[in-house]
C-alpha positions in Angstrom: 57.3 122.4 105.1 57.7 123.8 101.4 59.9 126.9 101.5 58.6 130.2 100.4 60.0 131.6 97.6 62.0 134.9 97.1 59.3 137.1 95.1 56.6 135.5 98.0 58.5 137.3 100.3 59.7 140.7 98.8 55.9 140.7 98.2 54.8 139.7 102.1 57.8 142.1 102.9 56.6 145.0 101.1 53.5 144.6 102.3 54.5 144.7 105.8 56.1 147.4 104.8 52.9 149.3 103.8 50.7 148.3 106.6 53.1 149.9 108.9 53.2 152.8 106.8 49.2 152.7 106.9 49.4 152.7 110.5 51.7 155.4 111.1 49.8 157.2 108.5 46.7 156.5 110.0 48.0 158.0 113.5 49.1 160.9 111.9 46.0 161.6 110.1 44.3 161.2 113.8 46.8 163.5 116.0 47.0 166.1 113.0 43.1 165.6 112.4 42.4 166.1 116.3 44.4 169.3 116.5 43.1 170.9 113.5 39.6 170.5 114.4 40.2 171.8 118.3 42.0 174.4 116.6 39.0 175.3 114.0 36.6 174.8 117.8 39.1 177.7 119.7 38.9 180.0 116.2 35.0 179.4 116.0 34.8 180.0 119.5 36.8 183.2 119.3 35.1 184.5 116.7 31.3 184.2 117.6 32.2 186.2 120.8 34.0 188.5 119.1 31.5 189.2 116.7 29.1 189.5 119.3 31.1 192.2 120.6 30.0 195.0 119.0 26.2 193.9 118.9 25.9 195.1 122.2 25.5 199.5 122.9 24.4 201.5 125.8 21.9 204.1 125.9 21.2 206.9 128.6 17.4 206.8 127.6 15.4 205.6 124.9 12.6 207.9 124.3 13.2 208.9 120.9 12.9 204.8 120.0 9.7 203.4 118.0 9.7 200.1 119.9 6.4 199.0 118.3 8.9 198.7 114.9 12.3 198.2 116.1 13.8 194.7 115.7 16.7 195.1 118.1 16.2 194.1 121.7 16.4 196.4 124.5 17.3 195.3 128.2 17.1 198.1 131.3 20.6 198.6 132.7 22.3 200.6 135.4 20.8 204.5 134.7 20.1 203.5 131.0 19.3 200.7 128.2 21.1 197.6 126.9 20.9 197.6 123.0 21.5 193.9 121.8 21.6 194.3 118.4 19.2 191.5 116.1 22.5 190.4 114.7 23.8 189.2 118.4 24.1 184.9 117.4 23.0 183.2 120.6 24.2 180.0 118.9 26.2 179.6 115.8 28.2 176.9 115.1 27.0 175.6 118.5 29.1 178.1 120.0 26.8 179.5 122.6 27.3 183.1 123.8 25.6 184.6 126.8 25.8 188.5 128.3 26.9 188.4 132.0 27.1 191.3 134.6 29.9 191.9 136.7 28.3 189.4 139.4 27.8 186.5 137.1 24.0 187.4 136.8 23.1 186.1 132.7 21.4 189.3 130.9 20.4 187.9 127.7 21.5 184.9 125.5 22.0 181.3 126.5 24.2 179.0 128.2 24.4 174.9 128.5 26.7 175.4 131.6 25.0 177.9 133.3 25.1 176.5 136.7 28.5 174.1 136.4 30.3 177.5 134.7 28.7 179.9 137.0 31.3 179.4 139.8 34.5 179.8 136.7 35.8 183.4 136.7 36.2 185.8 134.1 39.0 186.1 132.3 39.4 188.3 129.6 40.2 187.0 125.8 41.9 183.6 127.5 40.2 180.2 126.5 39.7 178.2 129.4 38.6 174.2 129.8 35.8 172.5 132.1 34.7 169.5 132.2 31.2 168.9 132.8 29.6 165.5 133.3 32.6 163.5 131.5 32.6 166.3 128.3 35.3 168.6 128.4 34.2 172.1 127.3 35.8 175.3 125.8 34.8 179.0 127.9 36.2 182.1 126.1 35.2 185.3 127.9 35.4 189.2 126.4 34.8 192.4 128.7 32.9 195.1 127.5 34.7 198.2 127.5 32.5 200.8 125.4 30.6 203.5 127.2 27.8 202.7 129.8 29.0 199.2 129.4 31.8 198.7 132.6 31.4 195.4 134.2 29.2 193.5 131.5 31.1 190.1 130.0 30.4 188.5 126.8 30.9 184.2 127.7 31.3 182.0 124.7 30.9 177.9 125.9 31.6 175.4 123.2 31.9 171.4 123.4 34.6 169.5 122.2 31.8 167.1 120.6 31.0 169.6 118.3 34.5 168.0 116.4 34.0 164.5 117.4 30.7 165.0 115.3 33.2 165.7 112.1 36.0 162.9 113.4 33.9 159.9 112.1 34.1 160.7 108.6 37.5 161.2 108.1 38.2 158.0 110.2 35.7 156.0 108.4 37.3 157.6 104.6 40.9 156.7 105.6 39.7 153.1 107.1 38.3 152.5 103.9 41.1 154.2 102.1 44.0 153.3 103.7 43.4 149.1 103.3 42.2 149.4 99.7 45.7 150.8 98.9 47.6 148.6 100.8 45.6 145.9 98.9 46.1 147.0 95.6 49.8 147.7 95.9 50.5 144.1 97.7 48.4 142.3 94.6 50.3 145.2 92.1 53.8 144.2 94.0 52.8 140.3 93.3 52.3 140.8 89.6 55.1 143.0 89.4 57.9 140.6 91.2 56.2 137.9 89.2 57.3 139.2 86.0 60.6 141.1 86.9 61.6 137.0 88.4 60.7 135.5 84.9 64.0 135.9 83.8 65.5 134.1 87.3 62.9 131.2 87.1 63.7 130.7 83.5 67.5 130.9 84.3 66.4 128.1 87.1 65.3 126.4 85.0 67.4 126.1 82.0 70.7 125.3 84.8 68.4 122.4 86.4 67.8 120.9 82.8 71.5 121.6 81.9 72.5 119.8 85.4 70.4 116.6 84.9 70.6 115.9 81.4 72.8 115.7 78.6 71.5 118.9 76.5 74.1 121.7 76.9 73.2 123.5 74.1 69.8 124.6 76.2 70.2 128.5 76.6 67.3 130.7 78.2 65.1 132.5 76.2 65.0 136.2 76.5 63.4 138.7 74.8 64.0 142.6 73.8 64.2 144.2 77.2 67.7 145.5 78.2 67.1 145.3 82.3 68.9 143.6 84.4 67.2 140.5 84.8 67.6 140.0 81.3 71.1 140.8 81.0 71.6 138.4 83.7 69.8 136.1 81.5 72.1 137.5 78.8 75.3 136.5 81.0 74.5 133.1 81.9 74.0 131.7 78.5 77.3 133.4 77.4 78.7 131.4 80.4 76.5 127.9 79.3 78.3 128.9 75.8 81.6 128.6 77.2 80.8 125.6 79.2 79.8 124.0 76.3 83.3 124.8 74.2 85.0 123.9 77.2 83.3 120.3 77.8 83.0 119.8 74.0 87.2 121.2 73.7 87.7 118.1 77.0 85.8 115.6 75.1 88.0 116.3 72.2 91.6 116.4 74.1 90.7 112.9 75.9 89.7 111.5 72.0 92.5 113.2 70.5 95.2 112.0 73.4 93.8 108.1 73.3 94.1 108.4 69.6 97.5 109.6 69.9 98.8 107.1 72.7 97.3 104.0 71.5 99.4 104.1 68.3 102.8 103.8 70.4 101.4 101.6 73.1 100.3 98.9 70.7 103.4 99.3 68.8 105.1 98.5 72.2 103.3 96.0 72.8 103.3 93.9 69.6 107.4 94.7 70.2 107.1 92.5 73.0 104.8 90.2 71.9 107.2 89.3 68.9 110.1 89.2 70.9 108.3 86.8 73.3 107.2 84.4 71.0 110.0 82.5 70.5 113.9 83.0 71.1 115.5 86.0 68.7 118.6 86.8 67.4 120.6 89.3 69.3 120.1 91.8 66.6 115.9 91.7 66.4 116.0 92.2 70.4 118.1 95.0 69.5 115.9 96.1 66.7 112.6 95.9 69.1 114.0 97.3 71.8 115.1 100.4 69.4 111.5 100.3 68.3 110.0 100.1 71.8 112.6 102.9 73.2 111.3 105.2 70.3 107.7 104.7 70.8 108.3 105.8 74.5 109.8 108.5 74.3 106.9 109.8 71.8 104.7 109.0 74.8 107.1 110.8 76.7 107.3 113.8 75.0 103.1 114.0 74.4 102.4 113.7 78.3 104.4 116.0 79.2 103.0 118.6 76.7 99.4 117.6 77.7 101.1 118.3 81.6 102.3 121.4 80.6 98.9 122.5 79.1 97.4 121.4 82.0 99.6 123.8 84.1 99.3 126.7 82.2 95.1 126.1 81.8 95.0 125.3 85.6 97.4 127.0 87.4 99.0 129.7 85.5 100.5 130.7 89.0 103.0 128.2 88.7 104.8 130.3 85.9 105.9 134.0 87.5 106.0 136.7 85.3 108.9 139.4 85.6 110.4 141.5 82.9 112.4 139.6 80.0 114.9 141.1 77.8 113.3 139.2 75.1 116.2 140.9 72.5 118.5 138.6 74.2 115.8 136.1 74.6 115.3 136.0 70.4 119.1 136.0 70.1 119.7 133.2 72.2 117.3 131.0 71.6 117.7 131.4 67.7 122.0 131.5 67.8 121.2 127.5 69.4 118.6 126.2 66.8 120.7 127.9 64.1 123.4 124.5 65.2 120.2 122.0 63.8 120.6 123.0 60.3 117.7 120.1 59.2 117.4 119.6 55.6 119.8 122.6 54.4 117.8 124.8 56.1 119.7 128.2 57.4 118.2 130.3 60.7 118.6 134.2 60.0 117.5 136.4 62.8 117.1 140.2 63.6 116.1 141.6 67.0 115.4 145.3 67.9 117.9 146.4 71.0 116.2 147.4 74.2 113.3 145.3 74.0 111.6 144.0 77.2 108.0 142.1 77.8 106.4 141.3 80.7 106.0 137.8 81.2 107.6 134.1 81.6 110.9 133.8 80.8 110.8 129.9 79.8 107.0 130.0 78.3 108.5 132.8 76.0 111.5 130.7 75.0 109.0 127.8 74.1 106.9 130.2 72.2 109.7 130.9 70.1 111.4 127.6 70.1 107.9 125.5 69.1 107.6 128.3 66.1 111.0 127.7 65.3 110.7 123.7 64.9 107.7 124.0 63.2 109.2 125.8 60.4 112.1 123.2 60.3 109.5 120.7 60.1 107.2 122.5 57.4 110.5 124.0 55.0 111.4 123.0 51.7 114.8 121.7 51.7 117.8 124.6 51.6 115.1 126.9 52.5 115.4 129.6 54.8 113.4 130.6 58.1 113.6 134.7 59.4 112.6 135.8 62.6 112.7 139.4 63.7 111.7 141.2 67.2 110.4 144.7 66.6 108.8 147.2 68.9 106.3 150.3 68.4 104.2 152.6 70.3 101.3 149.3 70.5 103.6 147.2 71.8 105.8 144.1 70.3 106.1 141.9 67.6 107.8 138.7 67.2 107.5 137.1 63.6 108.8 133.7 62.3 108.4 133.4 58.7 109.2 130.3 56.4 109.8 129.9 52.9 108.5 126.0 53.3 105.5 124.4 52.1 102.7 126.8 53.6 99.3 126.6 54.6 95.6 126.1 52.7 93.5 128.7 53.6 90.5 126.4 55.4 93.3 125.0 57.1 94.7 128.3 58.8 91.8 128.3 61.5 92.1 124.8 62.7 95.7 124.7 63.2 95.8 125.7 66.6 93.9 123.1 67.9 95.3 120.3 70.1 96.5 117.4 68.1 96.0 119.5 64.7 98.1 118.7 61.9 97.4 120.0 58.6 100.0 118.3 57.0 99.3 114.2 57.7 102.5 113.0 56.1 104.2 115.4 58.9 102.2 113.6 61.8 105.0 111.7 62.6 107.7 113.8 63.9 105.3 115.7 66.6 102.4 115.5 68.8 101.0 117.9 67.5 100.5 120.3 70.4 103.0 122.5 69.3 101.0 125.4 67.7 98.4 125.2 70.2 101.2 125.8 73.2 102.2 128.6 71.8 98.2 129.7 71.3 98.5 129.3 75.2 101.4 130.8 75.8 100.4 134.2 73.9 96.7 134.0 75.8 98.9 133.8 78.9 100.8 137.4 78.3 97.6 138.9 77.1 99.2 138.5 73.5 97.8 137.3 70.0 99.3 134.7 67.8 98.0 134.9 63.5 99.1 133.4 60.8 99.7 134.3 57.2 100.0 131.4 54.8 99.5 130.6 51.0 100.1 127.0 49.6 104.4 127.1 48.6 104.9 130.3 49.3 105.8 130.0 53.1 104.5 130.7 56.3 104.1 133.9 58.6 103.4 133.6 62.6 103.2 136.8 64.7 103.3 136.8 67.7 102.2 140.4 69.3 101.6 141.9 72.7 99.9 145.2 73.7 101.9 148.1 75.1 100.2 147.3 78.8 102.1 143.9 79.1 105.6 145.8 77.7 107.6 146.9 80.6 
């Protein structure tokens, strides 16, 4: 059974959503609908029998009347006349109103419910209910209280169909309007999540073809917009980016480390080979042995600097950080490589007093120590190496500068890199992980590590840290 997807079901959800909202809509609309209109039946009510009212006047005699041109109506009552005035509405509204004596007896007008409402009581200005033959109808009654007039009633009778009549068309207009708009916001919805989940699909997408095939340089295409589908978009291919320089930065330390190994290895082995061929002198086993102990301590020394970059890449937890007096650090470390002396070389050193980092106590020392034996390595003979700690309000810097051989300028961004040596008749005495350790290192104390060179004028590395790290 095939799974629905996510914008399917914001869109079913958000339609659910409006069809409940329809229907409580739809209620309301019917409960307020039903009270108006009995409301606008009691008011209509009220009014036509109140209006009536003063259409009805009594008169001791009417002798001075032209009844031949008179238009009102005149009814004999008690010692005088009835005037009901040709303004009295016997029906308006179909509100019915009907004049009653004091014994229920109907004067003048009409009434639907004569016989059913004849038994009801007055009740002055007070709506009463009856139901008559399944249909419930409204009875407002108003005494007469002018002269001549004690004991007449004025009877109003209305049906509550008279706002059934109106009900159908407001149901049938929100029938009709109601589902329309709940159809054309569930279809608007649709095309709306369609597009906002491009960006998602594509993303989808692009990680499915990244995860089956060999392409990682396949990024998702976004456009303009600045939303946040898109920067999502925008995030993941920064991530692919950085997948890709990691896996491309692997493939290179496995190529680099097998080129670096199988040098010693077959040197070792065509040491034993030799020495197997046939018996040797005591001084050629000595002489491949020599050879064979040499080779394996250079493949000594470069696994356990590709162990120790492992460490600090993968589990940088292994190295706590605490505050190091790294003016005693500096003076320490330097006052013990000072002893190698290598090629006439002399060590000078200053360090500021006071100054502390926080950080690695032996990752620091290496920092220093690798920057140290490179410049050994990399001096002119008799030359002379300087380091000096310094602090300031941004933090620290550590600088070991040369007066050796220096460094081309194309060469100054690659020299970082695992197994990078810019200097091939140098390869020899290192693995040449040392500059890219201390890269580590410095990434590890949320330092920076730069480099100013010129071609036999000496080298410069810095090594700085920010204020924050600087305890």
């Amino acid at each position: 059974m095939r799974r629905l997807s996510i914008r399917m079901k914001i869109t079913l959800w958000f339609t659910a959503a409006l069809i409940l909202v329809m229907l409580v809509t739809y209620f309301i609309i019917l409960s307020a609908n039903r009270q108006l209109l009995l409301k606008t039946i009691r008011d209509n009510l009220i009014g036509a029998v109140e209006d009536n009212v003063d259409e009805v006047e009594f008169y001791g005699n009417i002798d001075g009347v032209d009844l031949r041109n008179e238009t009102d109506f005149f009814l004999p009552f008690g010692v005088g006349f009835l005037e009901i005035d040709d303004d009295f509405l016997e029906q308006v509204n179909e509100v019915c109103t009907a004049l009653y004596d004091a014994d229920g007896m109907l004067l003048y007008g009409e009434n639907p419910i004569g016989e059913q409402v004849h038994r009801l009581r007055f009740v002055n200005a007070k709506v009463q209910k009856l139901t008559v033959d399944d249909t419930l109808y409204y009875i407002f009654d108003r005494e007469l209280r002018l002269e001549g007039t004690d004991g007449l009633w004025l009877r109003g009778v209305v049906s509550e169909h008279q706002g059934n009549m109106q009900m159908p068309d407001v149901m049938l207009l929100s029938l009709l309007s109601l589902p329309l708009l709940v159809f054309i916001s569930a279809v608007g919805g649709y095309l709306l999540t369609k597009r906002l989940f491009g960006p998602i699909q594509k993303i989808s997408e692009s990680a499915a073809q990244i995860a089956t095939g060999d392409d990682l340089k396949k990024r998702i295409a976004i456009d303009g917009r600045e939303d946040e589908l898109h920067q999502l978009a925008e995030r993941f291919n920064e991530m692919f980016e950085r997948l890709e320089q990691a896996f491309e930065a692997e493939r290179q330390f496995t190529a680099d480390a097998s080129h670096e190994l199988r040098t010693p290895v077959a040197v070792i082995l065509s040491q034993c080979e030799f020495s197997l061929e046939k018996p040797r002198s005591a001084e050629e086993y000595e002489q491949a042995i020599q050879t064979v102990r040499r080779q394996s301590r250079k493949m000594s020394k470069l696994i356990n600097d590709m162990l120790d970059f492992t460490r600090l890449e993968r589990n940088a937890a292994s190295y706590p950080r605490c505050a190091v007096d790294m003016t005693e650090l500096v003076r320490s470390v330097c006052f013990d490589m000072a002893l190698i002396k290598e090629n006439g070389i002399t060590l000078l050193y200053e360090a500021e007093e006071g100054v502390t980092l926080c950080g690695n106590r032996d990752l620091l020392a290496r920092l220093l120590t690798n920057l140290i034996t490179n410049a050994y390595r990399y001096g002119r003979e008799n030359g002379h190496i300087f380091v000096r700690l310094t602090s300031g309000e941004n933090g620290i810097e550590l600088s070991v500068k040369d007066d050796g051989i220096g460094i081309a300028k194309e060469e100054q961004d690659k020299i970082f890199r695992r197994f990078y040596q810019a200097d091939k008749s140098h390869s020899g005495r290192g693995t040449g992980l040392g500059l890219s350790m201390v890269y580590e290192i410095a990434q590890f104390h949320g330092g920076r590590i730069s480099v100013e060179s010129e071609p036999g004028q000496g080298s410069a590395f810095v090594f700085s840290a920010d204020r924050a790290a600087v305890t």
